[in-house]
N, C-alpha and C positions, 0 to 999 in steps of 0.2 A: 555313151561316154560316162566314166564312173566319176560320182560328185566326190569334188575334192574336200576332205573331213581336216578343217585346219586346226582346228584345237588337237584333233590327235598327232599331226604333222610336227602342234610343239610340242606335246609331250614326247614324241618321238625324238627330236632334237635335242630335249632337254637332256636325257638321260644316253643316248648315243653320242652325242655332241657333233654329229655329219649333219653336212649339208645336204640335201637329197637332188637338188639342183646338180650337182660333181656329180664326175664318173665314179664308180667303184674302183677303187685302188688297190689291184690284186696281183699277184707275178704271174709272169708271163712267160710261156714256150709248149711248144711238141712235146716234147722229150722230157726227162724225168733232168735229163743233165742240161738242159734248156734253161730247166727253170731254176735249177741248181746255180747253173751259172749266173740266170736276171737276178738271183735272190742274194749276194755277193753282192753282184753289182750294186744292190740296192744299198746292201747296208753300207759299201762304199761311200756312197751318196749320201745316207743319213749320217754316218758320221761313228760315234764310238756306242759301243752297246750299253754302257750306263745310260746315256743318253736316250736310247730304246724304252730300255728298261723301265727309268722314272715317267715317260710318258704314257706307256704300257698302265704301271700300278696306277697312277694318276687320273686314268679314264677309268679305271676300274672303282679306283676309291670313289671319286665322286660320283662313280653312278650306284654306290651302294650306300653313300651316305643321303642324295636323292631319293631314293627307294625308300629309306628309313624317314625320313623327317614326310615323305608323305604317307607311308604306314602311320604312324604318330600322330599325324594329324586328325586322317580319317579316323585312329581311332579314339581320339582325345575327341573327336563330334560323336562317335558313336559312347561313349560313355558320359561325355556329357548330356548325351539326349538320352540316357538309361537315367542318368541322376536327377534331369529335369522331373522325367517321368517319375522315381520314383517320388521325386516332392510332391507332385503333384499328386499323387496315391497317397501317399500321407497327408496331406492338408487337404483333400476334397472331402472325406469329412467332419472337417472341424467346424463348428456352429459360427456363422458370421455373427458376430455380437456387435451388439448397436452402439454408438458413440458414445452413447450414456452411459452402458455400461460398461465399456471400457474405461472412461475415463474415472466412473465408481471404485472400479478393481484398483487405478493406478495410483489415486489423491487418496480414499477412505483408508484410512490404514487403522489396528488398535491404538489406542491410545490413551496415556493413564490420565483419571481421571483426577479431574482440580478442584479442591475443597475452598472454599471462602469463609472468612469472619462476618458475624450477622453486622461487626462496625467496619466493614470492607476490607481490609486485610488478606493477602491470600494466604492461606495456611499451608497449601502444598498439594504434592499428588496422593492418591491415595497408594498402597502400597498392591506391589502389582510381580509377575513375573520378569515384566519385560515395562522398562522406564521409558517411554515416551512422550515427549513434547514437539508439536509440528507447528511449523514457522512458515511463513511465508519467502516467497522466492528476493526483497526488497529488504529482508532483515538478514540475511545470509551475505556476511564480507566477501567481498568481489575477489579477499586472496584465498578462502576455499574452492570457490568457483575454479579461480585460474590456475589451485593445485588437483582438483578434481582432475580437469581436463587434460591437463599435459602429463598427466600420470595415467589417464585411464585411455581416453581417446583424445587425442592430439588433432583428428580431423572432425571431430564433433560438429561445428558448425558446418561442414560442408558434406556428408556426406547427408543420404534419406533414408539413416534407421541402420546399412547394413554394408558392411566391408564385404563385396565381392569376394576378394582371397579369403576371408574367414570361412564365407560359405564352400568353395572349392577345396580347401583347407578338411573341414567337416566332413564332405562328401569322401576325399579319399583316405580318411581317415576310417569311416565308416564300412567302407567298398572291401579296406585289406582289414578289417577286426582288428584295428589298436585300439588297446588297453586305453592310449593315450585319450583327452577330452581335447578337443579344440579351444584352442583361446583367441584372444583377441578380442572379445564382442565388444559392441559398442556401449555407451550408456544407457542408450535406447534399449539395446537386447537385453542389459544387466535387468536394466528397471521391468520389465515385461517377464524376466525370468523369475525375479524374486515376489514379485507382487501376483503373476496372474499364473504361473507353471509350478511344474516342479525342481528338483534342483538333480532328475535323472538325467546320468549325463548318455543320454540315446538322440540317433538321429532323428527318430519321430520328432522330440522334444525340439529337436532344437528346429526343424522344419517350419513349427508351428510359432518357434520364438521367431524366425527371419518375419514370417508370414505379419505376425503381430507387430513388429519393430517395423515394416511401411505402414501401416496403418495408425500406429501413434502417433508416427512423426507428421501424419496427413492431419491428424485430429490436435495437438497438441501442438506449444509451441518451445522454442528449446529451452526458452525460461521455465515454462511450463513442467518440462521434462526434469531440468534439472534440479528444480525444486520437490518434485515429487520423488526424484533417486536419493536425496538428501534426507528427504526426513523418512526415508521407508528403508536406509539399510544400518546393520549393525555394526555399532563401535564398540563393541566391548562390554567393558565394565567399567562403573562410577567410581568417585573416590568411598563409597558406600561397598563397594563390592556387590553392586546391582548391577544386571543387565540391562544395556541401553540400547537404543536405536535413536537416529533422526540424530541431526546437526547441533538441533539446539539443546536437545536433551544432554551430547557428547560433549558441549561444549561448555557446560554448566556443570555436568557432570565431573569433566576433567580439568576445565583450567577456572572453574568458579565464575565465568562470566556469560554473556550474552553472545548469539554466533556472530550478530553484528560488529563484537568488538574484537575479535581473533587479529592477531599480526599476523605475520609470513611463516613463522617459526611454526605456531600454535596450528596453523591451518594445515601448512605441510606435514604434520604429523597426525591430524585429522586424518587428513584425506587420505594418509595412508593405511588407517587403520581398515576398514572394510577389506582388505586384501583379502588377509586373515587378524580376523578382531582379537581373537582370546589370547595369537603368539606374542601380537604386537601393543596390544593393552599393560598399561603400567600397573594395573592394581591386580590383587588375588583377591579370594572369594568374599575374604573376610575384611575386603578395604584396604587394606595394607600395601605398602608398597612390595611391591616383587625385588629378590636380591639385584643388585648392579652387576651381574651378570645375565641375567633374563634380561635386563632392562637394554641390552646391545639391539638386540634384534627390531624394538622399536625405534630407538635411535639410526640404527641404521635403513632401514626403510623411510625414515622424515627426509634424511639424507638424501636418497635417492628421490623422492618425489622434489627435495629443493633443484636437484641437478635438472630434473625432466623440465622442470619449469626457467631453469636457465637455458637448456636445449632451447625450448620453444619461444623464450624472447618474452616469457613473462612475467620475470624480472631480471634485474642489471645484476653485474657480479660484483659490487657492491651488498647490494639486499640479499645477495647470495649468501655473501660470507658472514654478512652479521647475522643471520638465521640460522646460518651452522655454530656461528658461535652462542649464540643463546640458551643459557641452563635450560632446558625445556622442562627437567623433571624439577628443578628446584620452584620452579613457579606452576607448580599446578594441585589441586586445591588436596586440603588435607582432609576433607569431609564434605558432605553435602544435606543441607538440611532437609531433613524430608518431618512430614505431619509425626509419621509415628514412632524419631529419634526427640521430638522436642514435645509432643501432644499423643502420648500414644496414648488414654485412658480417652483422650477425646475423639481419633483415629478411629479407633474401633468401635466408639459407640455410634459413630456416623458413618461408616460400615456397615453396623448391624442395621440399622435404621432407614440406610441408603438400601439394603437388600431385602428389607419389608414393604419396601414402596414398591421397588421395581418389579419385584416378583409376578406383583397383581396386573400391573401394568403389561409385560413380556403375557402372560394367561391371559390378557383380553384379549390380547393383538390377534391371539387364537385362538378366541372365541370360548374363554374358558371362564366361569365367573368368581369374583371374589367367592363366595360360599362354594362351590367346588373345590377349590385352593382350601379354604379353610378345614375341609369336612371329609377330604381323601387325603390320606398319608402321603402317598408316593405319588401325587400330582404337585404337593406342599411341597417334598423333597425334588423332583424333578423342577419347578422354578424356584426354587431355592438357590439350587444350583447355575440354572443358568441366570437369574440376577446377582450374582456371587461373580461371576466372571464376567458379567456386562461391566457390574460397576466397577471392575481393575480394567478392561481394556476399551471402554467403549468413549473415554475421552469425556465423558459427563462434568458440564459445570457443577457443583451442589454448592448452594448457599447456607449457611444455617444462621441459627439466632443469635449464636456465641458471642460475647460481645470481648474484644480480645481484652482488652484491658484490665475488664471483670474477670476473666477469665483466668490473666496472668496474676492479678492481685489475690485470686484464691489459691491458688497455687502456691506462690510466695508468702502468704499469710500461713497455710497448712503447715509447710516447708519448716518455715522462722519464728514463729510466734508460739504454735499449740502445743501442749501438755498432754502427757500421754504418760497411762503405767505401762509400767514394764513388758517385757514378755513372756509369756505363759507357756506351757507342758499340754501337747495338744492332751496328753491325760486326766489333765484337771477338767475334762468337760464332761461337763452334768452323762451325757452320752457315751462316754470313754468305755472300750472294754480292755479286759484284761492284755487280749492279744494283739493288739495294732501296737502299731510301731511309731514311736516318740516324735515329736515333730514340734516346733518351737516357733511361738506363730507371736507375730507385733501384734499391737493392741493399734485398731484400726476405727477411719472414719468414712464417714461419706456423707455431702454437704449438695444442696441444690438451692439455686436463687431463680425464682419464677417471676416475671410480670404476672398481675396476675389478669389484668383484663384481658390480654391478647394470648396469652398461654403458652410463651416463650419463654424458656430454659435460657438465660443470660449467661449462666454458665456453672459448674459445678467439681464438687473435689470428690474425685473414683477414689481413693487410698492415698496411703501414706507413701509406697515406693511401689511401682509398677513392674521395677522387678524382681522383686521381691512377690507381688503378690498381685497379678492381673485382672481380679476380680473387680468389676465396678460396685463400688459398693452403696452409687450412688444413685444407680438406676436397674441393676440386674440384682441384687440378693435382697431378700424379703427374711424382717425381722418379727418379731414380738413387739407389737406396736405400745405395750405398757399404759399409763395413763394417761397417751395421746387418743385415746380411745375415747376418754369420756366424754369432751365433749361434742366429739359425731357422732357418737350411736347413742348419747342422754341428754345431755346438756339442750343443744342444739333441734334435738327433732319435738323434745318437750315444749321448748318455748315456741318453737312454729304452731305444735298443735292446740299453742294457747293453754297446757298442762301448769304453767310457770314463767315468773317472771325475776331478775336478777334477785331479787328480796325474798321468792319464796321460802318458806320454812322448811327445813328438812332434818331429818332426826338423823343422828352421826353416832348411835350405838350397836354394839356386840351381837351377833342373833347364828344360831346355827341350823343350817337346813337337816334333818336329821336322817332324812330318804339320801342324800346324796354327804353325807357325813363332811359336810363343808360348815367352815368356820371359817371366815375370812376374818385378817384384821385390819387395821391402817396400819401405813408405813412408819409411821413412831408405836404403833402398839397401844396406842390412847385410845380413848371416846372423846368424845368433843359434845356431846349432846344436842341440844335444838342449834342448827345454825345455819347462816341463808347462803342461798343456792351460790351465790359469790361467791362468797366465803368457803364453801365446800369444793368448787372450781379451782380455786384460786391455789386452794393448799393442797389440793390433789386428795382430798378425804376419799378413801373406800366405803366405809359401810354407807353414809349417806348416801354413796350415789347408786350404791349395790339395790340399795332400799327404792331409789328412785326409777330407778331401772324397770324393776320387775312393775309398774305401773306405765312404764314406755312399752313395754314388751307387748301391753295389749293395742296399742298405737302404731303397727304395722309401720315399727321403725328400719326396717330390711328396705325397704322404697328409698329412703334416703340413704343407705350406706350401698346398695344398688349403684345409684345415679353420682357416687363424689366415687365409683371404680372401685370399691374396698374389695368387692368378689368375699362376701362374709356367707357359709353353708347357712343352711337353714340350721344345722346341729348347731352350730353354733351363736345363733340370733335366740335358740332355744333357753340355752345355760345362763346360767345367774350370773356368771363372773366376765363375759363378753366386757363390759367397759374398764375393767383391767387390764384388756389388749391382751389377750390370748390369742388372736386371729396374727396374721404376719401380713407388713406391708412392705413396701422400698420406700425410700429416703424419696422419691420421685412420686410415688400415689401419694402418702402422706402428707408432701407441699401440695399437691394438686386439692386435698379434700380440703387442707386449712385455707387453700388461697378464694374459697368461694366466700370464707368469712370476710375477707378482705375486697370484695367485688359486689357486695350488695349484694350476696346470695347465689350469687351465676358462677358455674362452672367450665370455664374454657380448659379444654383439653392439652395438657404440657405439649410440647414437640419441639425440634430442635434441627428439624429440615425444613428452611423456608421455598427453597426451589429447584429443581434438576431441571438444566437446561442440557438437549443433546448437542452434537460436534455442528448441527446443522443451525443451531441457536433459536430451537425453537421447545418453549418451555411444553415439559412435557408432565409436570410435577407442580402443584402449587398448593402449600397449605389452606383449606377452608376449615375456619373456622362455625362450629356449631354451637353456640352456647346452649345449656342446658339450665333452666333457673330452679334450683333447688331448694334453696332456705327464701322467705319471703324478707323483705331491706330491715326490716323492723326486725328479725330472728337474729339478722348478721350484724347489724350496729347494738342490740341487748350482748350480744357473745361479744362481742369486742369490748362493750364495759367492762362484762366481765371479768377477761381475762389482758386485762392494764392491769388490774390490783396483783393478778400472779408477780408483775414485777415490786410492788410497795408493801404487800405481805404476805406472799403468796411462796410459791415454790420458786421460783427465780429473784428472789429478795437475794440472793449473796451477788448479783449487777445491779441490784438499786442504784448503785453507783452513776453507773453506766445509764441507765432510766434515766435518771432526774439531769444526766447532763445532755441530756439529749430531747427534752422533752420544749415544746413547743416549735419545736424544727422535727423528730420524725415521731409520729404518733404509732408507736409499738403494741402488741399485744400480744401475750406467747403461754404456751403450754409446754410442761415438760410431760415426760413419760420414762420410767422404771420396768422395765419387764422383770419376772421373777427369777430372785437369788443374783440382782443387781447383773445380770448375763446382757441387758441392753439400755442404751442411756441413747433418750430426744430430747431436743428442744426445738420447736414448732415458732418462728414467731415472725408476724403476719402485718405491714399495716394497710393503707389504702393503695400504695402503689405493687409492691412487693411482697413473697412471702420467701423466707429464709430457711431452710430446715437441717438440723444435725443429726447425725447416729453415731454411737460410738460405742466399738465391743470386741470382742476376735472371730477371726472368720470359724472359730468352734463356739457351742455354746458352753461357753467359761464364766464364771463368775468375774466381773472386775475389779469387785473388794469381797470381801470375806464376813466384813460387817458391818454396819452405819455407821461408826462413828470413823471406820476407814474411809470413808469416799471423800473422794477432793473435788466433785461438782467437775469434773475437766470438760464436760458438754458442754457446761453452762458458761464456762471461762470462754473457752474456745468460739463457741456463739457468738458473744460481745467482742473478743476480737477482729473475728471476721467481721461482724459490723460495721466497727470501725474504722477498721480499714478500706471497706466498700464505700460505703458511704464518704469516706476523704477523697477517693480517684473519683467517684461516682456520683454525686450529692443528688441529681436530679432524677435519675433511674432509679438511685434506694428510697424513693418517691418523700424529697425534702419538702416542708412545711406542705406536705399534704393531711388533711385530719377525714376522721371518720364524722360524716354529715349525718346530723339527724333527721331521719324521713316523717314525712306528714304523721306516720304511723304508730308512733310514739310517741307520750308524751308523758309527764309526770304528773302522779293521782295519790289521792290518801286510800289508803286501803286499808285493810290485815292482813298479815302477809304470810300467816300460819292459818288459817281459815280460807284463805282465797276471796274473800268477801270484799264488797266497796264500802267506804267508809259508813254510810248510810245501815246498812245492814248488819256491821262488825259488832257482838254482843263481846262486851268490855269481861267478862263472866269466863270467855275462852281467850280473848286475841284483846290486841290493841293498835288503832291505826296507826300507819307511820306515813313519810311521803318517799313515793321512789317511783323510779321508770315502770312505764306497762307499754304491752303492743296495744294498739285499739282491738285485737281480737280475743285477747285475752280471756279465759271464759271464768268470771268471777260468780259465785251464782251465793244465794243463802245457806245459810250452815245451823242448824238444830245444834249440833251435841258435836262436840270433837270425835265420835262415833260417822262420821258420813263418810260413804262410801270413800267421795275424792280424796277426802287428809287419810285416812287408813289405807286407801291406795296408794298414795304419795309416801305414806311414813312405813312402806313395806310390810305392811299387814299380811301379806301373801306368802312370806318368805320368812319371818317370826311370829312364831304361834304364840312369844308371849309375849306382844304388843298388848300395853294397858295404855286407856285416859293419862295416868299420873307421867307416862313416858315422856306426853307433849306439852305437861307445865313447865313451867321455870324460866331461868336467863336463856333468851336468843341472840349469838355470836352474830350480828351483823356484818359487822368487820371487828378485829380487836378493839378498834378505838370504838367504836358503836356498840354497846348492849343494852338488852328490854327485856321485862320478863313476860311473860303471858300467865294468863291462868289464875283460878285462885290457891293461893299456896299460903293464904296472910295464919290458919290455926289448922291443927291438925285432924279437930273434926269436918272440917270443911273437906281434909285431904280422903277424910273414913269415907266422907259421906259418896263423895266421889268415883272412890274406891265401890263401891257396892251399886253406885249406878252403872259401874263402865263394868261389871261381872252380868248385872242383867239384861244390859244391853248386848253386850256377845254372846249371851244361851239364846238370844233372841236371834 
């Protein structure tokens, strides 16, 4: 008996529409005219032959519309299981990556990094290609969210990562080669596309984006998601005409406020920007508003994201309308502050600074050491480079020392207050050739205020106009240091080696070296004669200290200009004229070498980065300080005597003023400096908490007056302004009623102060005691004949071949108001007699 197959029995049914139980129903007869006539009869019976007919086409059609919808079917499983497969061929070898690292790729994003004031202030991002600021998922207004969604994915919360029809959608898309891309993806897909893919629009791609968008949503949560698609896609441009990305960057950017505070209007026009950011961005390159004809396209896109979100019920049409009606472009911002529109001289120098730290740091992580970095070119330029772009995209806290206040006050003080000549023919420089091409340059400054114990740069003035002229001129160009020179490479390393003390005697006459056809003079063109080491300091005398010099020179004075960073050649520590500041420093070494005077002799290194913290908040940068003790306390409180008289009769007497109304509240002491043919003008001035320093000249070397009795002191004005203006905002940082303490080490003794002798041993015949400061180390020793080695050392014996006895008789300059004579001078045979001792003693 054959088994009866009933699934085939209905498909049979289905598509014959007989019952197979009935007879066959066929005409009937013998005869051809039999059947001729049953077949009449029949249609008798059935009735009218339309009637036939429609039943006829009827069985027909639907058994070919049957036929077809299961063709179709079969073969809608046979291409869906080609397309499964082919997914599967495409995603089997993609790398499973671990949760960790997925969710790295999806939260870490670039991000610009954020400068801090050393008085906590934020000062801004640094300047970057791409402006980012990421927010968390809690600070993001709940109406961006709910224009997000009902503009992007409407089923967001409910689906797992992936709209079925997008993928089907994809597939036949891919199957017949349209041009076309699939759309629809979810936020999920977006987020996964822009963060972890590329933006090719191929099936592979998008294979591996469906693959990734289940595995997000498994790992992440929708808050999670949706804060991560927020701050990682692009809006545009700022009111800066910078590119942006992330929420909070766009929304600072464009409407001046925080994402948390966005209304319905503001957010729906947000959220529509990611579409496309550049059509529907209100600004151009240059910040500017776009004509009110560009400006449709955005407006109409805010539009339609308000309507989507009326669609979906998340808001009333009420909120609807007064969001459409709301100026969006009239309230949104007209600029945006960034570090290097309001702080660019200070921008850039925590820039370069931030890229000298990182550098080293990025070369360790790979096993590269600072001295390689240092010592190979193209390892130097290779992290150079990539700390260059860490620190615009890598989101880096950096604190510095700035202190804003100070900061703005020098600014404002530069700005409002200071005195400046004219501008100058870049031709007029000492340098100038024939053929270069004329150029007309300000007459410029550069200022630095240092702590000096902790080695923090408080804050300082790069130039007069930054766009005007970029150049920092307060930590990047190295001048002709002038007679800020003398007292660290003479003054200073004499009295440590115990050579001199503030009263020594020194001879202030004319002498010329004849091997090197130098004749120096002072700055008035006078001699001064015998007068003490003060007094030579104070007025800034050349030939004395030229004379003193060459007696330093054998004192391996290069160790101390070594350790205060002067970077001085040995050719140069050679020359006679080194303490007239021939060598170049910046406005920044030069406070760093005076601030040791004001620290008890110790040298702490300037800096102006207190700490680089990463996006993870884990400090990866931290200033250490290393002090270096250079001068001994007794060197540095003798040099601070010193140089207080510069302001009461010294080189900085035209601010006595200024001195004496300031005196018992901040205890000052300063030096200027002249480089030659008046081309650079310092003033150095230092006290226990603080040191202060000025430069001022043209970025050519030009002369700034033509002749002495042209010059108007504008350093020295300028200086005392800035003072007093610090010190008003600042009283306790410009270190008020702080004084210079005297150390165990000194103390005050009768001596001769032209002899070197203690009072005991002083022959009244050469010298005469007086009382004045000594270090205890001071080395006073007996003295025979004003012929001894150390005074003919000291009075430049080395460097004038006609140094006589009778040179070092006469009135000694103490200070103006102080003078003594030494010597006998009372007849003039005593002067013969003299005379013919000090000719035998030198053939000897």
């Amino acid at each position: 008996m054959e088994k009866k197959n009933d699934f085939i029995d209905s498909i049979k049914r289905l598509f014959s529409r007989k019952d197979p139980d009935k007879k066959k129903d066929k005409v009937h007869g013998a005869t051809a005219k039999d059947k001729y006539h049953n077949t009449v009869a029949r249609f008798k019976k059935a009735g009218s032959p339309l009637r036939v007919s429609f039943f006829t086409a009827y069985d027909t059609i639907w058994n070919v519309v049957l036929f077809l919808l299961l063709a179709f079917t079969l073969l809608g499983i046979f291409l869906f299981s080609i397309g499964l497969g082919y997914f599967a061929a495409l995603v089997s070898d993609e790398e499973v990556q671990a949760e960790d690292e997925i969710l790295t790729s999806l939260t870490e994003m670039t991000e610009s990094t954020t400068v801090t004031f050393g008085s906590g202030e934020v000062l801004g991002t640094l300047r970057s290609d791409l402006i980012r600021d990421t927010t968390e998922y809690e600070n993001i207004s709940e109406n961006v969210t709910d224009a997000l969604i009902s503009t992007e994915d409407e089923h967001f919360y409910e689906h797992n990562g992936v709209v079925p029809k997008a993928f089907l959608r994809a597939s036949l898309q891919e199957v017949s080669g349209s041009d076309a891309s699939s759309g629809g993806s979810t936020i999920t897909q977006q987020l996964v596309k822009n963060q972890m893919l590329t933006n090719d629009p191929t099936f592979d791609r998008k294979a591996t984006e469906l693959l990734l968008a289940f595995r997000v949503e498994n790992i992440m949560s929708k808050e999670e998601i949706l804060e991560a698609y927020l701050n990682a896609v692009s809006f545009g441009r700022n009111a800066n005409g910078q590119n942006i990305a992330g929420i909070e960057s766009a929304a600072e950017g464009v409407f001046g406020k925080s994402a948390a505070d966005l209304n319905i209007a503001e957010s729906a026009f947000l959220a529509g920007l990611p579409q496309n950011p550049y059509a529907y961005t209100p600004f151009n390159q240059d910040g500017s508003m776009k004509e009110p004809e560009m400006l449709e396209a955005g407006k109409n896109r805010q539009e339609f994201v308000l309507s989507r979100m009326l669609t979906e019920g998340a808001i009333t049409q009420e909120e609807h309308d007064q969001a459409v009606a709301y100026n969006i472009y009239d309230n949104m911002a007209s600029s945006v502050v960034v570090p290097n529109q309001n702080y660019p001289f200070l921008t850039d120098e925590i820039e370069r600074r931030g890229v000298e730290i990182i550098k080293y740091i990025l070369a360790e992580e790979e096993g590269i050491s600072r001295e390689d970095v240092d010592s190979t070119p193209l390892i130097n330029q290779e992290y150079t480079q990539k700390a260059n772009e860490a620190m615009r995209n890598e989101g880096y806290q950096i604190e510095t020392t700035i202190d804003k206040t100070i900061y703005d006050t020098m600014q404002d003080t530069k700005d409002n207050t200071f005195s400046y000549y004219g501008q100058r023919s870049s031709l007029e420089a000492i340098n100038a050739t024939e053929s270069e091409e004329e150029t007309m340059l300000d007459h410029e400054v550069g200022m630095v205020l240092k702590d000096n114990s902790t080695g923090k740069i408080l804050g300082f003035v790069g130039g007069r106009n930054y766009e005007e002229s970029e150049i920092n001129h307060a930590t990047q160009t190295s001048r002709q240091a002038g007679s800020t020179m003398k007292p660290l490479s003479t003054y200073a390393p004499a009295i440590d080696q115990g050579l001199i003390v503030p009263d020594t005697v020194l001879l202030d006459e004319e002498f010329t070296i004849e091997s090197l056809n130098y004749s120096p003079q002072n700055y008035s063109t006078e001699e001064y004669g015998l007068v003490s080491a003060k007094h030579a300091l104070s007025n800034s005398y050349n030939l004395s200290t030229l004379r003193l010099w060459s007696q330093v020179q054998d004192h391996n004075p290069g160790q101390y200009l070594d350790n205060l960073g002067m970077n001085v050649s040995d050719e140069l520590l050679g020359t006679p004229s080194l303490p007239l500041g021939t060598n170049t420093v910046s406005v920044e070494e030069n406070v760093d070498a005076f601030s040791t005077f004001g620290n008890e002799g110790e040298m702490t290194q300037s800096y102006m980065i207190e700490t680089i913290t990463d996006p993870s908040g884990e400090v990866i940068y931290e200033q250490q300080q290393d002090p270096t003790q250079i001068f001994k306390d007794s060197t540095t409180f003798l040099m601070a005597d010193m140089l207080k008289e510069s302001f009461v009769t010294g080189s900085v007497y035209h601010i006595k003023d200024y001195y004496d109304s300031v005196q018992g509240v901040y205890d000052w002491s300063a030096k200027t400096g002249t480089s030659e043919s008046f081309v650079d003008s310092w003033m150095i001035g230092f006290n226990p908490k603080v040191t202060l320093g000025i430069w001022m000249g043209y970025d050519r070397s030009i002369p700034q007056v033509y002749d002495t009795d042209d010059e108007q002191y504008y350093h020295l004005y300028n200086w005392r302004n800035m003072a007093q203006a610090l010190t008003s905002v600042a009283p306790e940082q410009m270190g008020a009623y702080e004084e210079f303490q005297q150390p165990s080490s000194v103390r005050e003794e009768e001596f001769c102060a032209l002899t070197m002798e203690l009072e005991d041993d002083c022959s009244s015949s050469m010298d005469r005691p007086i009382e004045g400061l000594i270090a205890e180390d001071t080395q006073f020793s007996n003295k025979s004949s004003l012929s001894d080695p150390e005074i003919q050392s000291r009075m430049g014996a080395s460097i004038d071949s006609g140094l006589t006895n009778s040179d070092l008789r006469g009135r000694v300059t103490r200070t103006y108001d102080d003078r003594y004579t030494v010597g006998r001078s009372s007849s003039s045979s005593d002067d013969d007699e003299d005379e013919d001792e000090d000719e035998d003693e030198e053939d000897n």
